[in-house]
C-alpha positions as CSV (number, residue, x, y, z in Angstrom):
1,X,47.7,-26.9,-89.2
2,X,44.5,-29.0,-90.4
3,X,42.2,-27.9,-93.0
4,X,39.6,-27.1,-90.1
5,X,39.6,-23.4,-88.7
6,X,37.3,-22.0,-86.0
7,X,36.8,-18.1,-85.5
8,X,34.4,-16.3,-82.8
9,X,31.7,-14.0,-83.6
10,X,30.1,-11.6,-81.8
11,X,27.4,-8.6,-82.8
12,X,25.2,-6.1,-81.5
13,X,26.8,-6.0,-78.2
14,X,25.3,-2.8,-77.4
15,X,27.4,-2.0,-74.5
16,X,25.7,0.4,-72.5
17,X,27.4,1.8,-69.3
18,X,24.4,3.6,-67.5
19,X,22.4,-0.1,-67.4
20,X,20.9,0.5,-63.5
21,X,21.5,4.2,-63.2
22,X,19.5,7.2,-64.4
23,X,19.2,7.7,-68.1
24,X,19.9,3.7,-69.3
25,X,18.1,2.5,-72.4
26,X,14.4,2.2,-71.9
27,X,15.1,3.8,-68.7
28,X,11.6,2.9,-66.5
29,X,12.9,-0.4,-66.4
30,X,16.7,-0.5,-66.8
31,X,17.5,2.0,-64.3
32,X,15.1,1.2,-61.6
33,X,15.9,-0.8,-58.6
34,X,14.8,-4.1,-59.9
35,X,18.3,-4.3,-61.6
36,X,20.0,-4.8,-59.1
37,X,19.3,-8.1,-58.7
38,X,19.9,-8.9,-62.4
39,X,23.8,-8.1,-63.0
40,X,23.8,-9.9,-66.0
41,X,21.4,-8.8,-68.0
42,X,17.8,-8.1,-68.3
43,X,15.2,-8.6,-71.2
44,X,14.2,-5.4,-72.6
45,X,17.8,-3.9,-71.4
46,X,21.2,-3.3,-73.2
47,X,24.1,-4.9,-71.7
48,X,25.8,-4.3,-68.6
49,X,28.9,-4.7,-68.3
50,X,29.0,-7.8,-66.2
51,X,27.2,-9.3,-69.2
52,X,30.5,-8.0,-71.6
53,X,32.9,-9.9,-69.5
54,X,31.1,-13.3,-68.7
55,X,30.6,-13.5,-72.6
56,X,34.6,-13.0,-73.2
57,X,35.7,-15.1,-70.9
58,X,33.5,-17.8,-71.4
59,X,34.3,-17.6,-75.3
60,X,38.0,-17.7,-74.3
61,X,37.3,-20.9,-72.1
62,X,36.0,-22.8,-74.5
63,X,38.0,-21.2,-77.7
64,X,41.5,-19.7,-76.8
65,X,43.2,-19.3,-79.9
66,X,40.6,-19.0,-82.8
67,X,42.1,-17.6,-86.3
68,X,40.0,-14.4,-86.1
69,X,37.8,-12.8,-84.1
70,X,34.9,-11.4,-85.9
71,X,32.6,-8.4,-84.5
72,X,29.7,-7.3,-87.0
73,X,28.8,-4.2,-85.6
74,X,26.5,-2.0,-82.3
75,X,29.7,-2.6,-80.0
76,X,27.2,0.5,-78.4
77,X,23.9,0.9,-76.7
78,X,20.8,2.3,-78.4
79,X,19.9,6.1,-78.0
80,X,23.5,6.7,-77.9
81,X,22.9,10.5,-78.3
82,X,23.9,11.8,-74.5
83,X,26.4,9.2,-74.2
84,X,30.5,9.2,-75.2
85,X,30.3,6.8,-77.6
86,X,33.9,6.9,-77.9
87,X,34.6,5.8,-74.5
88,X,32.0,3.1,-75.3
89,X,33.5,1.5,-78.0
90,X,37.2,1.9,-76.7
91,X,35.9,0.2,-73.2
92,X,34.4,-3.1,-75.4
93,X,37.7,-2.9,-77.2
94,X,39.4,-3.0,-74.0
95,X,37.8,-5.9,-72.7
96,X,38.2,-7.8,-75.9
97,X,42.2,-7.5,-76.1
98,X,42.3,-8.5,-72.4
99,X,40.2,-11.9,-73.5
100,X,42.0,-12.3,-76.6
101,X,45.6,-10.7,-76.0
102,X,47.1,-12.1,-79.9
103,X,44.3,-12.7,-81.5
104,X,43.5,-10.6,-84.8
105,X,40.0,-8.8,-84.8
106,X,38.0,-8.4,-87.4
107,X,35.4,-4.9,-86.7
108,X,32.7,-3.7,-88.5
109,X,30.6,0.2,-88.0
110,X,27.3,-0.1,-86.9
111,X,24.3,2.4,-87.4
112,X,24.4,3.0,-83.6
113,X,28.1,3.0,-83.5
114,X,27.9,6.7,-85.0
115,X,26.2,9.7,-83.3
116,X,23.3,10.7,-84.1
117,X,22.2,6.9,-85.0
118,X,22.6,6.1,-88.9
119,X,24.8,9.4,-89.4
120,X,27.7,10.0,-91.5
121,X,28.4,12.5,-93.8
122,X,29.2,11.2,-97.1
123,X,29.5,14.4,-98.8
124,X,31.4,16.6,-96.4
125,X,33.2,13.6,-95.1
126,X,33.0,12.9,-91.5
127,X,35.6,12.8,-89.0
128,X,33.5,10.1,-86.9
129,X,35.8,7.6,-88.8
130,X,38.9,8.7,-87.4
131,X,37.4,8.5,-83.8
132,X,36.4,5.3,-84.2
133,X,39.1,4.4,-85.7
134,X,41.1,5.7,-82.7
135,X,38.9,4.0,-80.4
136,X,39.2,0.1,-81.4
137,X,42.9,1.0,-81.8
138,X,43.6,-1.9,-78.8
139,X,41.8,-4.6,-81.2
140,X,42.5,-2.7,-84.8
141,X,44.2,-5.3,-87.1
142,X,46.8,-4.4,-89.2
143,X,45.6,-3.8,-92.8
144,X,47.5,-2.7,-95.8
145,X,46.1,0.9,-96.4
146,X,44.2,3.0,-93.8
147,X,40.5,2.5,-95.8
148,X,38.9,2.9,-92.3
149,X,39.7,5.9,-91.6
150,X,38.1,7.7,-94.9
151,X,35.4,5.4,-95.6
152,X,34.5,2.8,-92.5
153,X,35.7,-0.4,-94.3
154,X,39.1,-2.1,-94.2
155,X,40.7,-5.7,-95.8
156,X,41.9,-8.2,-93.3
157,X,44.5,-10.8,-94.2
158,X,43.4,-13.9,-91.8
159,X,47.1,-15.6,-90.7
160,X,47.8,-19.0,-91.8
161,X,45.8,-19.2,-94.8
162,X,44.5,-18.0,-98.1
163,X,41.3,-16.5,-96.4
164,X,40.7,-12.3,-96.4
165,X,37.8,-10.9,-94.4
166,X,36.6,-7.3,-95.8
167,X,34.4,-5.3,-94.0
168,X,32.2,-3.3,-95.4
169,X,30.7,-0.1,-94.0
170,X,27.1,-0.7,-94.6
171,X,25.6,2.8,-93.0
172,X,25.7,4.6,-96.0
173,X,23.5,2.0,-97.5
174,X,21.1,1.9,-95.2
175,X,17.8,3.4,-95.9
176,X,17.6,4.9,-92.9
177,X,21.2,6.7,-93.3
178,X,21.2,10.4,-92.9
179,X,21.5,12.7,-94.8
180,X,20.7,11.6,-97.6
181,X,23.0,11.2,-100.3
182,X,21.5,8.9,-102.8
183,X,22.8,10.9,-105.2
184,X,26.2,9.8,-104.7
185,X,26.7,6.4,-107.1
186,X,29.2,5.2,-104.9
187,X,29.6,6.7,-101.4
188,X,33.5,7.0,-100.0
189,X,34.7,4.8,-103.1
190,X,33.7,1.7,-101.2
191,X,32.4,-0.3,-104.4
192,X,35.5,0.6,-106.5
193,X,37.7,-0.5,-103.2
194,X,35.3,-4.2,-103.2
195,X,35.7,-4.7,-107.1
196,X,39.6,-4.2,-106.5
197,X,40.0,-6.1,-103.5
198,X,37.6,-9.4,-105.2
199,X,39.7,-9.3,-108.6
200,X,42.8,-9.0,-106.9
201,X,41.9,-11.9,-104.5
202,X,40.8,-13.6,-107.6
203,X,44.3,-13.3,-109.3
204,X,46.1,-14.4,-106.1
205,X,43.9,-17.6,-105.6
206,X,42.8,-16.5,-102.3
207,X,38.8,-17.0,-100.8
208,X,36.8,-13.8,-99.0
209,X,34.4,-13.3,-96.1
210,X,32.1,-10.4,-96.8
211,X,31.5,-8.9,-93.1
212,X,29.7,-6.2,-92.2
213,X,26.5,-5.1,-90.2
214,X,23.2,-3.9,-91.9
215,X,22.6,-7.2,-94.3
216,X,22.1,-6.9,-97.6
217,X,18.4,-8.3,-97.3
218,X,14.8,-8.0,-96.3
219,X,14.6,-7.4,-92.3
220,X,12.2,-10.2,-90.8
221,X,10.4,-8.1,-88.5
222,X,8.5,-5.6,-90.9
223,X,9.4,-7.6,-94.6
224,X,11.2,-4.3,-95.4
225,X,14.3,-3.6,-97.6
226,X,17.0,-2.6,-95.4
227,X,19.5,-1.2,-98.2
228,X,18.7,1.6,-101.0
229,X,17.8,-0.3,-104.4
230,X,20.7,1.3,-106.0
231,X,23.4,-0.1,-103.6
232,X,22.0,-3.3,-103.1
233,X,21.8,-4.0,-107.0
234,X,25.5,-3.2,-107.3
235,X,26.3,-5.4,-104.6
236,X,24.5,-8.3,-105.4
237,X,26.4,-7.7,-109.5
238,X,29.6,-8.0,-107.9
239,X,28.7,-11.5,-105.0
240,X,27.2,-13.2,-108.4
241,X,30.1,-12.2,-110.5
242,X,32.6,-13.2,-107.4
243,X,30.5,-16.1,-106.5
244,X,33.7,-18.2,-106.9
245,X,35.9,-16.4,-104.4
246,X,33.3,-15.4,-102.1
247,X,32.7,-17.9,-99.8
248,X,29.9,-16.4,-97.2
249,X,28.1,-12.8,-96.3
250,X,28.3,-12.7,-92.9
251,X,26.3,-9.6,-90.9
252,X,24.8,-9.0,-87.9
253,X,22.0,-6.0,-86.9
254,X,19.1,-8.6,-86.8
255,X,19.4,-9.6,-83.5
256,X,18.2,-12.8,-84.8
257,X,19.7,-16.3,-85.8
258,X,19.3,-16.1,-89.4
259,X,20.2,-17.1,-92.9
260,X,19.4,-16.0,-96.6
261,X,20.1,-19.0,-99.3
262,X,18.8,-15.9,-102.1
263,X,19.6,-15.7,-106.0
264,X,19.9,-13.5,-108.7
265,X,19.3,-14.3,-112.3
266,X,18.5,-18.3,-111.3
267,X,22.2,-18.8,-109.8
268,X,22.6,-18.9,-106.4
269,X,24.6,-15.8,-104.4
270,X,27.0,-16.6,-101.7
271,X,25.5,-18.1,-98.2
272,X,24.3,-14.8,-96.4
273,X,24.7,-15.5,-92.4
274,X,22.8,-13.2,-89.9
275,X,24.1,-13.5,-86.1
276,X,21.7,-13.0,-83.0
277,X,22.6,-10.2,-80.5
278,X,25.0,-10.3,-77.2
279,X,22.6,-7.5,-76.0
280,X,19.0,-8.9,-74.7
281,X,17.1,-5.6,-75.5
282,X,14.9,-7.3,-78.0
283,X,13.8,-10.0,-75.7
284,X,16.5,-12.5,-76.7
285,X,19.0,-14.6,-74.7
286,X,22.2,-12.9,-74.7
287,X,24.4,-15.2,-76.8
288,X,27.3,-15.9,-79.9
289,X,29.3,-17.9,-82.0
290,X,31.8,-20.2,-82.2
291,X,31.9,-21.1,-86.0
292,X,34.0,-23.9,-87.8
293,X,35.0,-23.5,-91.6
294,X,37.0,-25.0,-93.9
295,X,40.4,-23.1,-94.5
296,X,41.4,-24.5,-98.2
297,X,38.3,-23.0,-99.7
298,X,36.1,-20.8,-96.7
299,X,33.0,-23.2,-96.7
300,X,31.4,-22.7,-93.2
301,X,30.8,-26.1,-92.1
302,X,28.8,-25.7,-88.7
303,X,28.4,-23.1,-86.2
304,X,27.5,-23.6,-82.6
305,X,25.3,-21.4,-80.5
306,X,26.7,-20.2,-76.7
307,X,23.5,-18.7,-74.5
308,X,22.1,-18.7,-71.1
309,X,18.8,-18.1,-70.0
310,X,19.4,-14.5,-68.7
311,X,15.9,-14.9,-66.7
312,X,16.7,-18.1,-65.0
313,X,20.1,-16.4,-64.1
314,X,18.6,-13.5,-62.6
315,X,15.9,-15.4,-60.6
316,X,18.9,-17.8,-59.1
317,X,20.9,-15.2,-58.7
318,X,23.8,-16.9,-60.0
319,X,26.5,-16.2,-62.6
320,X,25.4,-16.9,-65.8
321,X,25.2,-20.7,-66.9
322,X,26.7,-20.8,-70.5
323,X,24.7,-23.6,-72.7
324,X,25.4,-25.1,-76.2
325,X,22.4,-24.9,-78.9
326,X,22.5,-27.5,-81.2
327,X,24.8,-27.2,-84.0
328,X,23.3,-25.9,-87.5
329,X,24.2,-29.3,-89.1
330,X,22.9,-31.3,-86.3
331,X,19.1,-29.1,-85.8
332,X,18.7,-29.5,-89.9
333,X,20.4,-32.4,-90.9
334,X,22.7,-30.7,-93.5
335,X,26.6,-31.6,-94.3
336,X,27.8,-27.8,-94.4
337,X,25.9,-24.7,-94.3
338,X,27.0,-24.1,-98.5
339,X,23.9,-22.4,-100.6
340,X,23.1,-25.5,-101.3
341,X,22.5,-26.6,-98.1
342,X,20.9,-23.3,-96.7
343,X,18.3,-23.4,-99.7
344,X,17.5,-27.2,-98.7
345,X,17.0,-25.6,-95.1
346,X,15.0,-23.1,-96.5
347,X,12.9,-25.9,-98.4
348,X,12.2,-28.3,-95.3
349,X,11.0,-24.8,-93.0
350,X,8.5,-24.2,-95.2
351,X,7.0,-28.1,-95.5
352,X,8.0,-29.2,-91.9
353,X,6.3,-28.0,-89.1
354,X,9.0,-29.2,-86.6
355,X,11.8,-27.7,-89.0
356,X,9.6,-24.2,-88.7
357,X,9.9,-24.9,-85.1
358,X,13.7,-25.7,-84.9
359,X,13.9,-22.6,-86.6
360,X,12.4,-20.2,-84.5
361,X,13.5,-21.7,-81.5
362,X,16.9,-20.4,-82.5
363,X,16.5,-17.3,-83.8
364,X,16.4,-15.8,-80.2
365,X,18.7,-18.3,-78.8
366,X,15.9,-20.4,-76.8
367,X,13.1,-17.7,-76.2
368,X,9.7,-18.7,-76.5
369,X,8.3,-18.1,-79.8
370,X,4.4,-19.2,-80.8
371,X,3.4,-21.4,-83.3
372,X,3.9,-21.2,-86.7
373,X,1.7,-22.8,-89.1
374,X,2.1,-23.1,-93.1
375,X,1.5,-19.6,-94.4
376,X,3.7,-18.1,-92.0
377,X,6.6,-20.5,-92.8
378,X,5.5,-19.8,-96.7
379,X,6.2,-16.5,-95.9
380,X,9.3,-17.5,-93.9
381,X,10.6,-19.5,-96.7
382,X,10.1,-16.3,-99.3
383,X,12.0,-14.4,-96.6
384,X,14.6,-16.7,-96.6
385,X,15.1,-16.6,-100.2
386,X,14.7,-12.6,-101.0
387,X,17.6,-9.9,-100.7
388,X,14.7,-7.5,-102.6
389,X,11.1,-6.7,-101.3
390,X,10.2,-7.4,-105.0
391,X,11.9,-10.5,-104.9
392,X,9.9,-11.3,-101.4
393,X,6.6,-10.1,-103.3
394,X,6.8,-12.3,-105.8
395,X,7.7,-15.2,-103.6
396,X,4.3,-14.3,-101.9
397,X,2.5,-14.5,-105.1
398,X,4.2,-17.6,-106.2
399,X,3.2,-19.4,-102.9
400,X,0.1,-17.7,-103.3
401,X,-0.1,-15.2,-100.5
402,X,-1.5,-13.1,-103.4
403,X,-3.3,-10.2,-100.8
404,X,-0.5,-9.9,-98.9
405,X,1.3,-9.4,-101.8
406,X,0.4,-6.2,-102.4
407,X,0.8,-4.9,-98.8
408,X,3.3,-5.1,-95.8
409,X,3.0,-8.2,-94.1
410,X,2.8,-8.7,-90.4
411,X,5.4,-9.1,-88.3
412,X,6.9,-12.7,-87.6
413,X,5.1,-15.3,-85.7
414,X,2.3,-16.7,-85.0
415,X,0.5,-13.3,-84.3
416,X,0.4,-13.2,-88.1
417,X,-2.8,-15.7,-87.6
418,X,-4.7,-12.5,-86.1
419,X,-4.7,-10.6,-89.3
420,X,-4.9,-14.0,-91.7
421,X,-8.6,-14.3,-93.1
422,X,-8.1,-18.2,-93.2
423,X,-7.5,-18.8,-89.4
424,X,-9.4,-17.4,-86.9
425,X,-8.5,-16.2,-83.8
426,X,-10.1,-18.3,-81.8
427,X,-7.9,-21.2,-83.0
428,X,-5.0,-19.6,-81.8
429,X,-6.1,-18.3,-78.3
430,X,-6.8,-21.9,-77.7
431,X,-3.1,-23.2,-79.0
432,X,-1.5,-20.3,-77.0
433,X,-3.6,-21.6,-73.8
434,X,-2.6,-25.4,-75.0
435,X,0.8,-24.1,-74.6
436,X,0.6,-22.2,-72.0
437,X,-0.9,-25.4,-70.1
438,X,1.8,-27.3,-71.0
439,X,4.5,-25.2,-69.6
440,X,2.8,-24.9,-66.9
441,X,2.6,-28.3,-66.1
442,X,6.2,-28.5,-66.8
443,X,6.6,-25.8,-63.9
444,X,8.2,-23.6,-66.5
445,X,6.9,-19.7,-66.5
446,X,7.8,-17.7,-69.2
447,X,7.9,-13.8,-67.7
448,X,6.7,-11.2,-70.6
449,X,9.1,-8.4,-70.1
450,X,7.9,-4.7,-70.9
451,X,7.2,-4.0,-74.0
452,X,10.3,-2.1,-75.6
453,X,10.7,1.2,-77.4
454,X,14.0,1.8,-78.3
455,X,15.4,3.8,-81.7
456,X,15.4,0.9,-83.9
457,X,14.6,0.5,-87.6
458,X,13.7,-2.7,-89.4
459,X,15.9,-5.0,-87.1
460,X,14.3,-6.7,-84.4
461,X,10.8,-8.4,-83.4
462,X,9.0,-7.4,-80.4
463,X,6.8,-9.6,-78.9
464,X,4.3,-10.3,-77.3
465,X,3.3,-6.8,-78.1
466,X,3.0,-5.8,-82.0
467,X,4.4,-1.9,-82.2
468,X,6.6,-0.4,-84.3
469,X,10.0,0.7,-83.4
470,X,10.3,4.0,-84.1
């Protein structure tokens, strides 16, 4: 065995069986007739399950035997209220362990993997767990106690090496978790479970993955916290206290190709890595990981992005034509994706235009995205850099953003420029026609779908139209 290990990651799959009938997600367009002709997928949609199956098998093509398998939550569709969100999540299950018949899987809860969305009961307890639970049993690894069961989190020994992957449940620190329980200092004993499992890890010599779904972070879209002060302190205390046995965060829920290189007290956390989506609701390119790490000490070295333009599928009427993004190392020029390295990235977005452009390029997985000029990859860079939205306030002040400061910023992108007092709008009408003349020229159209209104929270941009996702 060499010192180099691949594992596959998936997220926010958001299976949703009902795509072309009567009551899909954002029905008026999902359900209609015009799906027909787009099996795989549509922007604006959840996934069908043609979508599912080309993604497995095309992951199994190109990696058959990966050490883990790594899903970080939303195996189910949005407005999952009317739906058997059991049979959801054991049909993905299904499909996985027909892929990947001896592989071990690595599962994390998401907010919309519970009914209603964001619910469990942390003070009655909540027999969603054991459902759930029941439902991935054809792809549940083999742990050493049952934590999933009472608490949504679980400790996964990867084979072959010193590495452990624990998954956190990270509903009940959402702030949009319901009902509230704030009051409880540390919901289902998960934070007593982490301390145990890091010190014991620490004793035996062994390295960790954090996994889980909602990130421990401020979301991109809105520049809003996404966990409860309370929770997030204590978990950012124990990553800078376990810095030296936990080698990466890794989380989904974005639906966007992300990374955090943040800090707490001047010393640099773990590398915090954020996934982009399987599902193409958001308007993204349904796409996933294939990541390579090293297995002596868990340092992700590179990751590479598998996509396919879901439009260009649909207009061809072809089966979906799987593509490679360029590796991490090879779009920024960095040896391994180590904090180092991601706060370097972090550094060169916000003083390179064409980094700043490398960068949103990928975060949908090669959807359009406007341009970004240098306030909004200052603010980028303070986004990059902040698990806390005082952290990302003072970033703003330090980079002197000092109104916006004091106020929630605009969503991400260029349409920032429309609210900026130092740019008018003028300017960028005419570099959105520039563009839009040079794809032309290129023959290229780039279809706006409709504008989506899902149940969402803090986790996804959606453009070309500003709203909020309520």
């Amino acid at each position: 065995m060499t010192d180099e290990g691949k594992f596959v990651w998936f997220s926010d799959i958001h299976f949703d069986p009902l795509y072309g009938r009567a009551g899909a997600v954002n029905d008026a367009s999902c359900s209609d007739g015009s799906v027909n002709d787009a099996p795989w997928g549509k922007l604006g949609c959840d996934s069908p399950v043609d979508l599912v199956r080309s993604s497995l098998d095309y992951a199994q093509s190109i990696v058959s035997e990966p050490d883990f398998f790594l899903i970080t939550g939303d195996l189910c569709r949005h407005k999952n209220d009317d739906v058997n969100v059991v049979a959801m999540l054991s049909g993905v299950a299904d499909e996985m362990r027909q892929s990947y018949n001896n592989t071990v899987f690595v599962p994390s809860m998401g907010n919309n993997d519970v009914v209603p969305d964001y619910h469990l009961d942390v003070l009655g307890g909540d027999n969603q767990l054991g459902e759930i639970r029941e439902a991935l049993s054809d792809i549940f690894p083999r742990t050493r106690n049952d934590t999933f069961a009472r608490g949504g989190y679980l400790s996964v020994n990867v084979p072959g090496g010193a590495a452990v992957v624990l998954s956190l449940n990270t509903v009940i620190y959402s702030v949009w978790h319901s009902p509230n329980s704030t009051g409880v200092g540390d919901p289902f004993g998960q934070f007593a479970w982490l301390e145990m499992e890091l010190a014991t890890m620490r004793r035996e010599g062994r390295w960790i993955y954090v996994s889980g779904h909602i990130p421990p972070t401020v979301g991109s879209y809105r520049r809003t916290q996404l966990w409860h002060g309370k929770y997030l302190d204590r978990y950012l205390a124990l990553m800078l206290e376990y810095s030296d046995v936990v080698a990466a965060q890794l989380f989904g829920h974005v639906h966007s190709d992300e990374f955090r290189a943040a800090s707490l007290g001047g010393k640099p956390l773990p590398p915090l890595l954020m996934t982009g989506a399987l599902t193409p609701v958001y308007l993204n390119n349904p796409n996933f990981r294939v990541v390579r790490y090293n297995r002596l000490d868990g340092t992700i070295l590179d990751y590479d992005t598998y996509f396919f333009d879901v439009a260009k599928a649909n207009d061809a009427a072809v089966k979906p034509q799987w593509k490679i993004s360029p590796s991490f190392r090879e779009a920024f020029g960095v040896p391994d994706m180590s904090a180092g390295s991601l706060s370097s990235v972090a550094d060169t977005i916000a003083s390179s235009e064409k980094a700043g452009a490398t960068f949103l390029s990928r975060r949908k997985a090669d959807i359009f995205e406007p341009p970004c000029f240098r306030p909004c990859r200052a603010r980028w860079n303070c986004t990059l850099r902040a698990s806390s939205l005082e952290e990302y306030r003072g970033c703003l002040l330090t980079a002197g953003l000092v109104g916006e400061a004091a106020a929630q910023p605009p969503p991400a992108g260029a349409l920032h420029y429309v609210l900026h007092p130092g740019i008018s709008i003028f300017v960028l009408v005419g570099f959105l026609l520039l563009a839009c003349g040079i794809r032309a020229r290129r023959r290229w159209t780039y279809k706006t779908p409709e504008p989506v209104e899902i149940d969402g929270d803090e986790n996804c941009d959606v453009l070309p139209t500003i709203r909020e996702i309520t």
